[in-house]
ZAMARGU-4260 file (C-alpha; in steps of 0.2 Angstrom, whole numbers, plus 5000, padded with zeros to 4 digits):
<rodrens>
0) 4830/5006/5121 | 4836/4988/5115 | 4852/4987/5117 | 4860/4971/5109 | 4873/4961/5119
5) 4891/4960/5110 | 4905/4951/5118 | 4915/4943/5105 | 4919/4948/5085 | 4926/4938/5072
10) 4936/4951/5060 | 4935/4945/5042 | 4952/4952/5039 | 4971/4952/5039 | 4986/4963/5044
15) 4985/4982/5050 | 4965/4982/5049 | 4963/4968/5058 | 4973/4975/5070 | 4967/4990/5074
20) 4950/4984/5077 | 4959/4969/5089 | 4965/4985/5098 | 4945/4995/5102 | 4940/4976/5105
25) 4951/4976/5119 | 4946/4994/5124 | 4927/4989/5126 | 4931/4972/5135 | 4926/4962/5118
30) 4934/4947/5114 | 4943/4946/5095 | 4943/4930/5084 | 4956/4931/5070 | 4956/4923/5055
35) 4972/4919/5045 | 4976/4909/5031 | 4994/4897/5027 | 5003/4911/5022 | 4996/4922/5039
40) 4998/4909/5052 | 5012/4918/5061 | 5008/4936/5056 | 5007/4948/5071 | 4988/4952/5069
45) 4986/4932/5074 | 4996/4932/5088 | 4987/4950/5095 | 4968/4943/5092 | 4961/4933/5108
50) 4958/4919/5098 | 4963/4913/5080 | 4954/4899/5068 | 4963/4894/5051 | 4953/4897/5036
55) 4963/4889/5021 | 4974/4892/5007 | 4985/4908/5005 | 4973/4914/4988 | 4959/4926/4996
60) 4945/4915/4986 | 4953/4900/4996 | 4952/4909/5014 | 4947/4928/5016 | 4933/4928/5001
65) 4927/4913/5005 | 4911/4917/5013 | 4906/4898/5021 | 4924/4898/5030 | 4922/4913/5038
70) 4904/4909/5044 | 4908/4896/5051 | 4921/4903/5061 | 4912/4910/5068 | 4900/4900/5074
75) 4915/4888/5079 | 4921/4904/5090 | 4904/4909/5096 | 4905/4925/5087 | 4892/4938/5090
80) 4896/4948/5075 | 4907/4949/5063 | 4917/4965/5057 | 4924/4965/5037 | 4937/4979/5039
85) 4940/4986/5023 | 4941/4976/5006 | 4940/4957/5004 | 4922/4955/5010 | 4917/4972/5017
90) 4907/4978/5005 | 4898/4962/5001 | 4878/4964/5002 | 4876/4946/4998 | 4890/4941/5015
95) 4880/4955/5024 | 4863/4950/5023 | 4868/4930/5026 | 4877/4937/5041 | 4860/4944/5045
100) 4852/4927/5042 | 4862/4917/5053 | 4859/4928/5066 | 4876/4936/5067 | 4878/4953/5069
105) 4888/4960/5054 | 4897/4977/5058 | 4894/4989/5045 | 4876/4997/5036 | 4864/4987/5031
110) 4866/4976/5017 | 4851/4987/5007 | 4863/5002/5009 | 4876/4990/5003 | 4870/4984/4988
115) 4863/5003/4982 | 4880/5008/4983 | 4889/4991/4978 | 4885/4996/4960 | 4894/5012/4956
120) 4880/5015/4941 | 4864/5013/4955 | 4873/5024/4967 | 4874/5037/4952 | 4854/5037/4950
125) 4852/5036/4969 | 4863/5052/4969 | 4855/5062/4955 | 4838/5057/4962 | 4842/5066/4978
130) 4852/5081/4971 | 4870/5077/4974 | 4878/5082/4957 | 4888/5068/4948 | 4898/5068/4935
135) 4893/5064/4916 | 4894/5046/4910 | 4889/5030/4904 | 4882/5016/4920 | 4869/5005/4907
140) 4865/4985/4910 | 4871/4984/4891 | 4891/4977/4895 | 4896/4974/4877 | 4911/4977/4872
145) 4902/4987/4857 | 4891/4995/4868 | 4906/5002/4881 | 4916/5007/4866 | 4901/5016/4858
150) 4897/5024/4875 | 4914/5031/4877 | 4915/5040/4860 | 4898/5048/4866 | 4907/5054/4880
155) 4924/5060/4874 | 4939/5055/4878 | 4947/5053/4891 | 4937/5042/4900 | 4939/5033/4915
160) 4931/5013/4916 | 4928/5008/4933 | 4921/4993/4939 | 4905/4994/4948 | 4907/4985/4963
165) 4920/4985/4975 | 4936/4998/4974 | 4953/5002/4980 | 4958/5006/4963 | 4955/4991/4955
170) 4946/4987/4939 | 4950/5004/4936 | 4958/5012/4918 | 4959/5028/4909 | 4958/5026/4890
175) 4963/5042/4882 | 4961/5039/4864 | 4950/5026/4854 | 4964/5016/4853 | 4967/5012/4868
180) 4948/5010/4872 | 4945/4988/4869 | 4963/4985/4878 | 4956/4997/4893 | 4940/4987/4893
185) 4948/4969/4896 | 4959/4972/4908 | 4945/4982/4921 | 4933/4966/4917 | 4946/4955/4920
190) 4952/4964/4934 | 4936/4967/4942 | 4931/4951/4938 | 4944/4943/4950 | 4943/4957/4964
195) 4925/4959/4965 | 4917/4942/4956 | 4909/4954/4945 | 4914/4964/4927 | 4902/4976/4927
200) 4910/4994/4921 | 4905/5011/4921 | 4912/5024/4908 | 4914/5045/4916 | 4920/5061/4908
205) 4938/5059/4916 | 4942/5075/4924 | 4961/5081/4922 | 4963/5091/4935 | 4954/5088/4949
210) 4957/5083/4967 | 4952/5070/4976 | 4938/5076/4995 | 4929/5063/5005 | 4920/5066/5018
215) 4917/5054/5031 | 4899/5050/5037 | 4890/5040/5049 | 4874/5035/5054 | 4864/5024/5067
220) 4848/5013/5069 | 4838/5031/5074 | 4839/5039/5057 | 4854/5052/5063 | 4866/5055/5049
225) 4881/5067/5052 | 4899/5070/5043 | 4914/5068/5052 | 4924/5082/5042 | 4935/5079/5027
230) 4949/5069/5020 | 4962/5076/5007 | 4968/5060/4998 | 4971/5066/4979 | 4989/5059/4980
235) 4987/5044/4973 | 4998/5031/4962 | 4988/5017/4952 | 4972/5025/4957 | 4977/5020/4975
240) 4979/5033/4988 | 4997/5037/4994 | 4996/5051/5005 | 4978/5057/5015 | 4977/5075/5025
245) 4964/5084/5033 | 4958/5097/5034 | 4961/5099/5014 | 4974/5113/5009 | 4959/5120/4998
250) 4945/5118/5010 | 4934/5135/5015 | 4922/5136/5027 | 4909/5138/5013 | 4917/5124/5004
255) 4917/5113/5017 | 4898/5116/5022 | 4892/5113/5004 | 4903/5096/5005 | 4897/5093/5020
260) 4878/5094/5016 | 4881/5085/5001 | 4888/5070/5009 | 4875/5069/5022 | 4862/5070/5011
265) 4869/5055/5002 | 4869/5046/5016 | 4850/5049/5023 | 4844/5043/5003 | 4851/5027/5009
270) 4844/5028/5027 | 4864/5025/5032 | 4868/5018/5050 | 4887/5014/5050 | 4902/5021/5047
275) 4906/5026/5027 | 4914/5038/5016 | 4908/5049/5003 | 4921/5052/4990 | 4920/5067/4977
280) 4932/5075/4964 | 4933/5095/4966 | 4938/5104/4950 | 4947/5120/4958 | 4947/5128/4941
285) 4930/5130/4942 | 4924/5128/4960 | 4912/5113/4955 | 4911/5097/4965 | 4903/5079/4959
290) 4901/5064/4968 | 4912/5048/4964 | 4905/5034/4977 | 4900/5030/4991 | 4912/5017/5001
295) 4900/5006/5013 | 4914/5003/5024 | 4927/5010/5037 | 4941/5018/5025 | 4963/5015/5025
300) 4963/5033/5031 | 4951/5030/5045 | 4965/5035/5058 | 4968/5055/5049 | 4947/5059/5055
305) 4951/5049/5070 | 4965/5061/5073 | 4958/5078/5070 | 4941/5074/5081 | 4948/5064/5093
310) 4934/5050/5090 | 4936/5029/5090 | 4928/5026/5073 | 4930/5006/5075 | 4920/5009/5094
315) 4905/5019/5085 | 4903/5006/5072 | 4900/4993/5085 | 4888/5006/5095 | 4879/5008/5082
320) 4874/4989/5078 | 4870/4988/5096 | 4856/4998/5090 | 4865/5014/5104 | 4860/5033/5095
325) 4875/5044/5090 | 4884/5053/5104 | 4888/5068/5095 | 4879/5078/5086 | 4885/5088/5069
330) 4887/5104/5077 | 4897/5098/5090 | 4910/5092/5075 | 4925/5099/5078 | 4943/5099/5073
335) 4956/5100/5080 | 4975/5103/5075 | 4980/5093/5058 | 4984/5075/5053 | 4994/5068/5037
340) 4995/5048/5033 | 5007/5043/5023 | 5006/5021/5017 | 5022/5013/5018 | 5023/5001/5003
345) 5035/4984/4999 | 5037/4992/4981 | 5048/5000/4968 | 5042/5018/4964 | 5057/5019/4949
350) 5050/5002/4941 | 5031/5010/4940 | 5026/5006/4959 | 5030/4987/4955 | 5026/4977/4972
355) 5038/4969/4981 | 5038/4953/4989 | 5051/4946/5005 | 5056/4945/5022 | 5054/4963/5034
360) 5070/4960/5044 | 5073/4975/5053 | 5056/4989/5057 | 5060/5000/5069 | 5052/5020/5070
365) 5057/5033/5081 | 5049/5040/5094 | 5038/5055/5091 | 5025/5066/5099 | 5010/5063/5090
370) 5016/5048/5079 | 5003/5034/5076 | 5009/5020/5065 | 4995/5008/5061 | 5002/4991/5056
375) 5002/4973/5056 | 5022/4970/5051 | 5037/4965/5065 | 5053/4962/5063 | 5056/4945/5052
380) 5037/4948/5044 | 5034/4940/5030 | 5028/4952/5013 | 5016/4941/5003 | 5012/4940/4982
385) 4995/4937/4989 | 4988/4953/4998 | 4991/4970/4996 | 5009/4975/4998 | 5005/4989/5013
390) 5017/4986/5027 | 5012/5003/5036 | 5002/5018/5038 | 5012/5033/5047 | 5001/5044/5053
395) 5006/5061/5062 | 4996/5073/5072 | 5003/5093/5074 | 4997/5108/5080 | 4994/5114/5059
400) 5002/5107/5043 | 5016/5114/5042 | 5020/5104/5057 | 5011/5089/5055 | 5021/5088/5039
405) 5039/5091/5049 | 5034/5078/5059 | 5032/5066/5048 | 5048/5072/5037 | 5057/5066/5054
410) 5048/5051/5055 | 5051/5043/5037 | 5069/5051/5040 | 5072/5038/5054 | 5061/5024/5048
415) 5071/5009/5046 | 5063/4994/5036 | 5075/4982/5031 | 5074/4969/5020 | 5062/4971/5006
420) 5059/4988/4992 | 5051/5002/4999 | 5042/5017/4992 | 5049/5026/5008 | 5063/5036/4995
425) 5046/5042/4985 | 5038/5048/5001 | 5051/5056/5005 | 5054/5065/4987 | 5035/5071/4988
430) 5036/5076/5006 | 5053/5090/4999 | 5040/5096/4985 | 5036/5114/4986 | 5022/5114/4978
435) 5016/5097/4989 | 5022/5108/5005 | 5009/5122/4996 | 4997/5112/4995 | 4995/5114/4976
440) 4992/5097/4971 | 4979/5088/4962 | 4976/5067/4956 | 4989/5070/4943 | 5003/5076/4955
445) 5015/5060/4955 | 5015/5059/4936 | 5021/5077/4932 | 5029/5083/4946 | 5040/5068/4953
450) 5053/5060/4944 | 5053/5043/4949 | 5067/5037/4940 | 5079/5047/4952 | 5069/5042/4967
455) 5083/5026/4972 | 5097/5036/4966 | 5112/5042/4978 | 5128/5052/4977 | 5145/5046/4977
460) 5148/5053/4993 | 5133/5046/4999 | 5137/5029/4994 | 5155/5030/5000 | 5147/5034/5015
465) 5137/5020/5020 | 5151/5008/5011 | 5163/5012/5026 | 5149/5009/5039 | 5145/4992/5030
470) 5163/4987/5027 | 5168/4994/5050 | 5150/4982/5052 | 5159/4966/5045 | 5177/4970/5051
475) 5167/4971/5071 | 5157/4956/5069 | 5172/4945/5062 | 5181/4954/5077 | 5171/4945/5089
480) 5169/4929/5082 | 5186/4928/5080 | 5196/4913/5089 | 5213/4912/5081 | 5228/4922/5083
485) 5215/4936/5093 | 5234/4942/5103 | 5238/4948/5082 | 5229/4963/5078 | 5214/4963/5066
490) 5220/4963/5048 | 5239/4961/5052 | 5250/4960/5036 | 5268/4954/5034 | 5267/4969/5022
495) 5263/4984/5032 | 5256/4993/5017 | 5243/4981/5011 | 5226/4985/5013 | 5212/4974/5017
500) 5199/4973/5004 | 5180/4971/5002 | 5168/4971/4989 | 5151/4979/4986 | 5140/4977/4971
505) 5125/4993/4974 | 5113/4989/4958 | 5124/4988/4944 | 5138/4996/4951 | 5153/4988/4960
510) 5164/4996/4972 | 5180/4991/4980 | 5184/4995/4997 | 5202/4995/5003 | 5204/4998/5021
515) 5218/4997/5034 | 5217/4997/5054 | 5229/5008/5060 | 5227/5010/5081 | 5213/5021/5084
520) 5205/5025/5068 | 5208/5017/5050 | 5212/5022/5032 | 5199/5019/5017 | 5202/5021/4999
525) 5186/5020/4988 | 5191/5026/4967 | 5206/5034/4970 | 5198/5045/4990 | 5204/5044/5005
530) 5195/5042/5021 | 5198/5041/5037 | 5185/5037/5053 | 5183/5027/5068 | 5171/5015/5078
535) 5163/5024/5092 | 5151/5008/5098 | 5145/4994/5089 | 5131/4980/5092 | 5122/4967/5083
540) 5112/4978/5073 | 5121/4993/5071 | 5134/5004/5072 | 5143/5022/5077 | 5154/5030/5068
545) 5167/5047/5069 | 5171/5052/5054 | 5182/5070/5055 | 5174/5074/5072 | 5154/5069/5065
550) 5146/5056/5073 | 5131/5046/5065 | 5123/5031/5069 | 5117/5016/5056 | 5106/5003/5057
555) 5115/4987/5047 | 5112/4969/5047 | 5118/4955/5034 | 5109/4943/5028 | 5120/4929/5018
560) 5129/4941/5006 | 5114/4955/5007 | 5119/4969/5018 | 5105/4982/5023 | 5111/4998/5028
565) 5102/5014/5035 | 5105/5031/5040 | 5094/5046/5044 | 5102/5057/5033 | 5104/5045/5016
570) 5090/5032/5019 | 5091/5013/5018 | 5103/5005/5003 | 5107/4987/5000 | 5122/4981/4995
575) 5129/4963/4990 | 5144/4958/4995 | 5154/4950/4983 | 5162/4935/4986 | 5181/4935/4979
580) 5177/4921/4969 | 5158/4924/4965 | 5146/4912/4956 | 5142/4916/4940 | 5126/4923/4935
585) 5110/4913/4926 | 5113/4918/4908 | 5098/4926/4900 | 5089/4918/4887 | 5090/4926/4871
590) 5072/4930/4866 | 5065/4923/4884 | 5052/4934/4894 | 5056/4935/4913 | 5042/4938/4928
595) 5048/4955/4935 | 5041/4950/4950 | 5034/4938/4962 | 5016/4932/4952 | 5002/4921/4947
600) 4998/4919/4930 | 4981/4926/4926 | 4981/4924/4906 | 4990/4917/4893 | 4986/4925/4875
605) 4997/4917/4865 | 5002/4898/4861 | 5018/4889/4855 | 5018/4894/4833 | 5010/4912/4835
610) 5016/4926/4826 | 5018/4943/4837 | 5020/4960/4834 | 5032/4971/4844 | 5017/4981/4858
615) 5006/4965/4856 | 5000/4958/4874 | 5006/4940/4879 | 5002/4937/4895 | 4993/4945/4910
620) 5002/4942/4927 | 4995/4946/4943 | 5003/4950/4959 | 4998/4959/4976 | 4981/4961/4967
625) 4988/4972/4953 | 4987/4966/4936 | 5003/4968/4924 | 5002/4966/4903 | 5019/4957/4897
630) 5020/4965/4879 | 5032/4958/4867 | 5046/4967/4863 | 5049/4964/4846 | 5042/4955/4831
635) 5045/4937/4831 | 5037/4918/4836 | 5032/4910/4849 | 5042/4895/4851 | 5037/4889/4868
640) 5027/4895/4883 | 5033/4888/4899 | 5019/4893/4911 | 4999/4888/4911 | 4984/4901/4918
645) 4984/4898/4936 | 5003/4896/4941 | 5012/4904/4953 | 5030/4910/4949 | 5045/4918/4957
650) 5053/4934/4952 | 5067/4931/4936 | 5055/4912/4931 | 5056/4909/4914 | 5036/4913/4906
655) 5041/4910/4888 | 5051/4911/4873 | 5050/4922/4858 | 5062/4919/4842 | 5064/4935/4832
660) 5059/4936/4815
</rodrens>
């Protein structure tokens, strides 16, 4: 048997992905090549890789996509192979087979399996060639407008358009009435357009209620193909998968064995030698299963099969392009216990998941038995508008799900990210959900069963809570910097019945906090409550407090007037504190329309003179790879645009002007 010789891989990737495959490279004795970009150059996945070669400009078409940068570094680095990760380049038959042809070993299938399954409609005929059942819809070489639109009708709506290469939920939109149907069509072109550097859609029947099964596959050079047991992963939000779980709370041995055959079949019509995933939707009303794709890559929620079979996936990739057969065969699959992932995102679940940009100052986890958290973010990482807003996946092994899921209810209690929006609240508000805990849940679980507008909301009790931490915080760390008068005690008054005072604003609320150092202990008042409590230890960071006997620890740190605040039981909150003669605030334009959030400018629909309708698109923005239409909010005309296609603005920049009419 011809083995081929390995000892150094370029990874085309960035943060967690990259590295968790710098980690197996160390395993096997292999050395790692980063790559990074402007806006990576002091991320942690650099500085864990062996070696690390700058490839350009933060956009991905400047660094990550840009397939003559990454070739040649790896030719710089003397790269034997290369190994894509997920996204960006991974599923790429064109970078495959020039891997191929400059004699670098690229880490995944071949790029003939590759290209069948890079076009979603090809994968389709592969798949009804060979028996796997798919689901009705329209995949034709016609791409007219006209012709999508009529294809639709045909089918019924809804319908879901989806782009035919690439995935990760973008390019992706469900049009549920004709209306809705040339807007729908747009934005996935457009979308899949710049994710993919193709537009090519597909039309399907849009199933309601289904949920989400993928199984994971893998093959090598010797023509073995076996599954790897299945994935859960119908929570998802934008498309994108939020929470993954195997085994799947619906899953049967008879179930999993049709599955099962199913997806291996799909991978032997492509003669698969790597690592990939077949997905399918499972309609539990009526017991039927259709395949959706096959994903020609390692997946996000690698780590949950990893978990459960207690294999390296990254490890058997590599093997298998060293030309090494399998080492396990499919009857000696087994697994064991249960694993849940849940993805830690910079983003604002109440404002419709909108990503977050900004500095990570504080990330801490606690310490658990059977923890794994997969990620490439530290303490003072930076959160990019130019890559997916991930920061971490959480993944917990138990001994079955209901502890698996205690677990990780433990763990996202005690996560402390600092610094920048989290989804953490959300995942925590789905984690409480009996019918979640159940396991009755399907790809439409979010939308009609969480109520996102309540996911950041505290009580007053809450919020007086952490107020008191925050405001014993500044009293200790003034107390030792102080130089002056340190003989007087902290807060001393002529008048012994002044308070000391300190203000918060917590969104768009403001609370006074009066407070009084009395010995021991001191005395709050917050509205009209009293309040007593005491320091217990303090430090940089963080801070113990007694409050009527109860102890409890919070993690704190200020940043200019921004203080983070987190505690097990409440979560994290960030308050400003208000100076007491504060600057007043930008006025807001009347008629002016506002980036909500970090983003590039991606199209620009209306000019200076143009007469809008209230609902009428303006402008496409662009941020963390998710597209966002800015709709007008009222008739009127446009009397200035500020912005051309292209541009990169901050959150609260001016785009343009509308005067009412």
């Amino acid at each position: 048997m011809n083995v081929k010789s390995i000892n150094t891989i370029l990874i085309a990737n960035r943060g967690e992905i990259a590295s968790r495959i710098i980690r197996t490279c160390k395993k096997m004795g292999i050395t790692s090549v980063a790559v990074y970009s402007e806006a990576d150059k002091n991320a942690l996945f650099v500085k864990q890789a062996d070696l690390a070669i700058y490839i350009g400009d933060p956009e991905p078409a400047k660094s990550y996509l840009d397939q003559d940068k990454i070739i040649q570094a790896a030719k710089t680095t003397g790269a034997d192979a290369i190994h894509p990760g997920y996204g960006f380049l991974s599923e790429n038959a064109t970078f495959a087979q020039r891997c191929k042809d400059e004699g670098i070993t690229f880490i995944g299938p071949k790029p003939e399996a590759i290209e069948a399954m890079g076009s979603k409609s090809r994968a389709k005929e592969i798949m009804e060639q060979s028996g796997v059942p798919v689901i009705p819809g329209y995949r034709g070489k016609d791409q007219s407008n006209a012709t999508l639109k009529t294809e639709a009708l045909k089918i019924g709506f809804p319908v879901l358009l989806k782009a035919t290469a690439g995935g990760g939920g973008k390019g992706m939109r469900i049009a549920h009435e004709e209306k809705e149907i040339e807007l729908a069509i747009a934005s996935a072109k457009r979308e899949a357009k710049s994710a993919f550097g193709d537009d090519e859609l597909l039309i399907e029947k849009y199933i309601q209620s289904g949920r989400h099964i993928e199984f994971q596959i893998f093959g090598d050079q010797q023509g073995n193909v076996i599954h790897l047991l299945e994935r859960e992963c119908s929570i998802q939000r934008r498309y994108q998968k939020v929470i993954e779980e195997s085994p799947s709370p619906v899953m049967t041995e008879g179930l999993r064995k049709k599955m099962g055959d199913a997806a291996v079949l799909a991978a032997k019509a492509l003669n698969y030698d790597n690592a990939g995933t077949v997905e399918f939707i499972f309609d539990e009303n009526s017991g039927d299963f259709y395949f959706l794709e096959v994903n020609t890559r390692l997946q996000v929620e690698h780590p949950v099969t990893e978990e459960i079979t207690g294999l390296d996936l990254v490890q058997m990739q590599i093997e298998s392009v060293q030309g090494l057969p399998l080492q396990i065969k499919q009857e000696d699959v087994k697994g064991e216990g249960y694993a849940i992932e849940a993805r830690l995102y910079a983003e604002d679940a109440a404002n419709d998941f909108a990503p977050a940009t900004g500095t990570v100052y504080k990330f801490q986890y606690p310490d658990v038995e059977g923890l794994r958290v997969e990620s490439a973010i530290e303490s003072g990482s930076q959160i990019s508008m130019f890559y997916d807003p991930m920061i971490a996946k959480i993944i917990v092994k138990g001994a079955n799900r209901q502890v698996a899921h205690t677990k990780l209810n433990y763990v996202l209690q005690h996560l402390v990210c600092q610094g920048t929006v989290t989804n953490l609240p959300f995942l925590k508000a789905l984690l409480a959900h009996k019918d979640f805990k159940n396991g009755k849940y399907d790809t439409h679980f979010i939308d009609n069963h969480i109520n996102l507008s309540d996911i950041n909301k505290y009580s007053d009790d809450s919020i007086e809570e952490v107020l008191i931490a925050a405001t014993l915080y500044r009293w200790n760390q003034r107390e030792q910097t102080r130089k002056i008068l340190r003989s007087l005690p902290s807060g001393w008054r002529n008048n012994f019945y002044e308070f000391q005072k300190e203000i918060f604003v917590l969104g768009d609320q403001t609370f006074e906090v009066q407070y009084r150092f009395e010995q021991a202990h001191f005395s709050f008042a917050i509205h009209q409550k009293e309040f007593k409590a005491s320091i217990v230890e303090a430090g940089k960071s963080s801070i113990r407090i007694n409050s009527n006997g109860l102890q409890k620890e919070y993690a704190i740190i200020q940043v200019g007037h921004e203080i983070f605040a987190h505690t097990a039981t409440i979560g994290n909150l960030k308050f400003i504190q208000q100076d007491r003669f504060p600057i007043k605030e930008k006025e807001k334009v009347n008629g002016g329309y506002e980036s909500p959030i970090p983003s590039q400018v991606v199209k620009i629909n209306i000019e200076p003179g143009d007469k809008v309708k209230e609902g009428d698109p303006l402008m496409v923005i662009s941020s963390m790879k998710m597209e966002n239409i800015l709709v007008a909010n009222q008739d009127g005309v446009v009397e200035e645009v500020y912005v051309e296609e292209g541009h990169n603005v901050e959150a609260g920049f001016l785009l343009l002007k509308v005067n009412e009419q």
